[in-house]
C-alpha positions as CSV (number, residue, x, y, z in Angstrom):
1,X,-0.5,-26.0,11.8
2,X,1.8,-23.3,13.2
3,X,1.3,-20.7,15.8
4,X,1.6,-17.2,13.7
5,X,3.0,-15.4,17.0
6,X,5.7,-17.5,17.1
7,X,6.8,-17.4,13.5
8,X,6.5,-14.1,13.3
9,X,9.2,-13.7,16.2
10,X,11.2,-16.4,14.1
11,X,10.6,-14.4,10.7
12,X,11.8,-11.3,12.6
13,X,15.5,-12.7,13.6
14,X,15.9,-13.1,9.9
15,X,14.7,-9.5,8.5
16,X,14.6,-7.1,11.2
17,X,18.4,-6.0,12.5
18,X,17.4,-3.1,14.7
19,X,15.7,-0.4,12.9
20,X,16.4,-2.1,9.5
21,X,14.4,-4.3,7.5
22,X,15.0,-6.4,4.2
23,X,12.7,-5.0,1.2
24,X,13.2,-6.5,-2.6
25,X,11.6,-4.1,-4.4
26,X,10.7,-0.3,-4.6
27,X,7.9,0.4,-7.2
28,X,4.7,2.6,-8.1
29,X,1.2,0.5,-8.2
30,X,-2.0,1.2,-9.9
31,X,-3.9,0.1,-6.8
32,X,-6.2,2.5,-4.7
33,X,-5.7,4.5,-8.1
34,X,-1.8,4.9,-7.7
35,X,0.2,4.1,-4.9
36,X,4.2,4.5,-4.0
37,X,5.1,0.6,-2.8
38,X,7.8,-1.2,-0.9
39,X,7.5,-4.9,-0.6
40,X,9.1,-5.8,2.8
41,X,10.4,-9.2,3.0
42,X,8.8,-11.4,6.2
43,X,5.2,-12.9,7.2
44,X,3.7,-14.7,9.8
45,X,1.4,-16.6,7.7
46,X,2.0,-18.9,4.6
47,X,-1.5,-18.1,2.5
48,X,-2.1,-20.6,-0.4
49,X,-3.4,-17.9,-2.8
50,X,-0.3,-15.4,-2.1
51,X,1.5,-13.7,-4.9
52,X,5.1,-13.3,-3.8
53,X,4.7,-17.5,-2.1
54,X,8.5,-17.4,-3.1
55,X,9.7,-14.5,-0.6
56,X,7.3,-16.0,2.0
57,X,8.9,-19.0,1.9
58,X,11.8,-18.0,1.7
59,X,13.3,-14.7,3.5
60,X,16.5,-15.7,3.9
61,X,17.2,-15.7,0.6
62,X,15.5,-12.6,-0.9
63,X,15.9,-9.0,-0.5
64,X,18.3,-6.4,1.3
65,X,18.3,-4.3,4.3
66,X,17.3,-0.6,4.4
67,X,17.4,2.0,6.7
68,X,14.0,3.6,7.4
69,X,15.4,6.8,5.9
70,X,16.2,4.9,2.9
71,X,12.7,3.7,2.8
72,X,10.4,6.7,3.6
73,X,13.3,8.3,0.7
74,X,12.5,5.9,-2.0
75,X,8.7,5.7,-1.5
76,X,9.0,9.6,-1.6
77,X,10.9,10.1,-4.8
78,X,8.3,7.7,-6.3
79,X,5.5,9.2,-4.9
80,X,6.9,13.1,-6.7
81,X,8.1,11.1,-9.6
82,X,4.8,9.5,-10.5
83,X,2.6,12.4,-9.1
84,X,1.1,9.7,-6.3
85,X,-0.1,10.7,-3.1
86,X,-0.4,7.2,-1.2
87,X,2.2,5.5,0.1
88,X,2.1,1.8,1.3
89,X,4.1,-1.6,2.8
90,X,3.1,-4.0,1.2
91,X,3.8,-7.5,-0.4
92,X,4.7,-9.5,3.2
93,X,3.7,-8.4,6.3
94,X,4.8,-5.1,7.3
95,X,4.5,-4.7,11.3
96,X,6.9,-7.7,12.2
97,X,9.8,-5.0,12.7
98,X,8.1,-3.1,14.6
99,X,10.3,-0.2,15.8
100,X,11.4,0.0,11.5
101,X,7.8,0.6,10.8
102,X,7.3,3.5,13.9
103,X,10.7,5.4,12.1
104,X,9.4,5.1,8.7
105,X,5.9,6.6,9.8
106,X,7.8,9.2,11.2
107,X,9.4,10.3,8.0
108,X,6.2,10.6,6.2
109,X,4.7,14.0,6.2
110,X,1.0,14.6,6.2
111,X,0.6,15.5,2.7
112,X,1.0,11.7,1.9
113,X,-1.6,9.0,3.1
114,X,-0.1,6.2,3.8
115,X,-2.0,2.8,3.8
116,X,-0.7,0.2,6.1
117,X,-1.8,-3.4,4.5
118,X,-1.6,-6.1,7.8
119,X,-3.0,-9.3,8.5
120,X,-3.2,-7.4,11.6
121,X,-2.0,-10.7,13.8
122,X,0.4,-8.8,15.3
123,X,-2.1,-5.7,16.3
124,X,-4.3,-8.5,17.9
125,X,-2.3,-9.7,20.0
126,X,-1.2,-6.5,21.9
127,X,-3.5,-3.3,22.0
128,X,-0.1,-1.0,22.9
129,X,0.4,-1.8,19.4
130,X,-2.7,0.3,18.0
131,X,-2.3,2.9,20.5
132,X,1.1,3.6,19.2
133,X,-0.3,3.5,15.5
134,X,-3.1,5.7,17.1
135,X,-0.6,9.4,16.5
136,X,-0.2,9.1,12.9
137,X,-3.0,11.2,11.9
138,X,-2.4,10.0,8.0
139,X,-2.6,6.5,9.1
140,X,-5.2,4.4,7.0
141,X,-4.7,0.8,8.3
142,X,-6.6,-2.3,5.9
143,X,-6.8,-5.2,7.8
144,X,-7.1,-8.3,5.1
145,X,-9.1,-11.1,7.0
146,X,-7.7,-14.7,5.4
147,X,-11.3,-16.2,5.2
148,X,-14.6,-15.4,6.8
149,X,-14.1,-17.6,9.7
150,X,-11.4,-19.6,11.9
151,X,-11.9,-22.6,9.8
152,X,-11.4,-21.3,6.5
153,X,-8.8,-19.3,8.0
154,X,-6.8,-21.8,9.3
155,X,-7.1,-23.7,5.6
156,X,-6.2,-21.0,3.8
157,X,-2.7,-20.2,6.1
158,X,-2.0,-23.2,7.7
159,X,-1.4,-21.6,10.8
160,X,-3.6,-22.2,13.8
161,X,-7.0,-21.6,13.7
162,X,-7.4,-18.8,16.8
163,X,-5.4,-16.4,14.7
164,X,-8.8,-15.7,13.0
165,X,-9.8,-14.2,16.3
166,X,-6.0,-12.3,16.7
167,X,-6.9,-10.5,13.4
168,X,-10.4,-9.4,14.4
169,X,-9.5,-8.3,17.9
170,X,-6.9,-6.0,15.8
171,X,-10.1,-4.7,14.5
172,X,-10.9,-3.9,17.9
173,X,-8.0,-2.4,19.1
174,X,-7.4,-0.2,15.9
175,X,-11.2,1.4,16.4
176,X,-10.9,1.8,20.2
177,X,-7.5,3.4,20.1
178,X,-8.9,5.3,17.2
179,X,-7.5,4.6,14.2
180,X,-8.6,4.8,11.0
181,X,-9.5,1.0,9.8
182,X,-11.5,-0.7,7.3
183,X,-11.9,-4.7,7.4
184,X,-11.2,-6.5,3.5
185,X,-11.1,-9.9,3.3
186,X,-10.5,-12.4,0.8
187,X,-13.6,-14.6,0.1
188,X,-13.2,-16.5,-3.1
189,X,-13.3,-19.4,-1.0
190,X,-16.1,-19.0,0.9
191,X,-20.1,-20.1,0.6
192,X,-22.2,-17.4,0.9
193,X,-23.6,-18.4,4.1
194,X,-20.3,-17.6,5.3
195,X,-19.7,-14.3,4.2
196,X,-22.9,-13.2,5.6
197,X,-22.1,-14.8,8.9
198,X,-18.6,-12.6,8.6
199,X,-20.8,-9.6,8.2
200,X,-23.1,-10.5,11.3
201,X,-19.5,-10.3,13.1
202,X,-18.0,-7.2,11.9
203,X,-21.1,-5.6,12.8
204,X,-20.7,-6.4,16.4
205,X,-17.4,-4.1,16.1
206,X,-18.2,-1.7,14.1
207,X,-21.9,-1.0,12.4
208,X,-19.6,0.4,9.1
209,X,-17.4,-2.9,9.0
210,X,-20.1,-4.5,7.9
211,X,-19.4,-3.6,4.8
212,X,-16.2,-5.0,4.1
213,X,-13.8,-4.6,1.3
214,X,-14.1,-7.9,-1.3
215,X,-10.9,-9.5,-2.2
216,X,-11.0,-12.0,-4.9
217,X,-8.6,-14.9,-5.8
218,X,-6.0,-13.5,-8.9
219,X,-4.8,-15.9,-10.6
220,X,-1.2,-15.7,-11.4
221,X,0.5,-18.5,-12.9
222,X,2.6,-19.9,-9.6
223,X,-0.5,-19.7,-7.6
224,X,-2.9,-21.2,-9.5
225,X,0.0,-23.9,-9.9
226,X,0.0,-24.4,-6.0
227,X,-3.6,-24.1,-5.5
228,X,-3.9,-26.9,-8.3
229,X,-1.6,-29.1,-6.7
230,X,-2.7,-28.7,-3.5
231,X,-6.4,-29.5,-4.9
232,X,-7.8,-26.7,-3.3
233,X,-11.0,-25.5,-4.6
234,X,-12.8,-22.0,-5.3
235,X,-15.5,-20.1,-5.9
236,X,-14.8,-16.9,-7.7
237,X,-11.1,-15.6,-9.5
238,X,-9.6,-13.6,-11.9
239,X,-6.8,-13.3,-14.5
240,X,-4.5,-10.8,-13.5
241,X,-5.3,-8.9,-16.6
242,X,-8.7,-8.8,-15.8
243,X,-9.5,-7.6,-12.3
244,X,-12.9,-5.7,-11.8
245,X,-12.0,-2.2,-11.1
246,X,-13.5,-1.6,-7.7
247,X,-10.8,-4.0,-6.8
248,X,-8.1,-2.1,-8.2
């Protein structure tokens, strides 16, 4: 097991240089019912179920540095292009370069909402972080909980399990500094008993957290290869293809 503080500050020697950070890959999604993407390159967690496993893995060796003009730009042009009015970070973990992410909120104009997707370990483990997220007034931040407890978490990331408790006390920090936040978490590999015990806990937060977002396993090829050889077991999952559309 790994401490995720740590290789997050590791990850971030090999994408952050300054205010630049690697992406490898600008597109338009058809989640939250459109959304202008950029898939940053970095995370400080190694989930089993994760979709781009291969980038994770593997910065070093995958995408290219961009200025955060060149990002708020191309999320932009993709946004008027495709008549969108999201914008989001997505595919690693986007608040390991820190001061990249601050400039690229600051290009983004409140006509635009833009949806921060975090594990939110990072937002645990200092508050100053959620009070400087606090000013962008189109700020919606989703924190994605790896599991419904520290156990499950830790199985699911392989990194220690107290960073369970780093991404609910980001929770914290987001709704005292007054952020807009909403909890989702992925529970296709967890027995009822514990997702009702997860909402027990949110509640203590926030009454509204209690009703989390659901994520559900997909199933693409690659990881339901690794989950296979790994012999890691679940409970509920869909075929990329066929994703209920209150998920989408």
């Amino acid at each position: 097991m790994f401490n995720p503080i740590r290789l997050s500050g590791l990850t971030e020697k090999d994408v952050c240089k300054n205010d630049l950070r690697k992406y490898y890959r600008f597109r338009p999604s058809r989640f939250y019912g459109g959304i202008s993407t950029a898939d940053c390159v970095g995370c400080c967690l190694r989930c089993v179920f994760c979709w781009a496993w291969n980038v994770v893995s593997n910065p070093v060796d995958h995408g290219n540095f961009y200025h955060p003009d060149d990002v708020a730009r191309r999320l932009l042009n993709i946004a008027e292009k495709k008549h969108l009015r999201q914008l989001r970070i997505s595919g690693n973990e986007p608040t390991i370069c820190r001061e990249h992410l601050m400039k690229v909120l600051d290009l983004i104009n409140d006509e635009y909402q833009f949806i921060l997707e975090t594990n939110g370990i990072l937002i645990g483990e200092d508050e100053g972080y959620a009070k400087e997220l606090s000013r962008f007034k189109h700020l919606y931040v989703r924190v994605s909980l790896k599991g419904t407890c520290e156990e499950e978490f830790s199985k699911l990331t392989g990194a220690l399990p107290e960073g369970f408790e780093l991404q609910l006390k980001a929770l914290e920090n987001l709704v005292r500094n007054k952020v807009n936040v909403h909890p989702a978490c992925m529970i296709s590999f967890s027995p009822p008993e514990n997702i009702k015990a997860l909402r027990k806990r949110l509640k203590t937060i926030c009454h509204a957290f209690e009703d989390f977002e659901v994520e559900e396993l997909i199933l693409y090829p690659r990881v339901e290869e690794r989950l296979k050889r790994l012999n890691i077991l679940y409970f509920t999952a869909y075929k990329p293809d066929n994703i209920p559309s209150e998920q989408i």
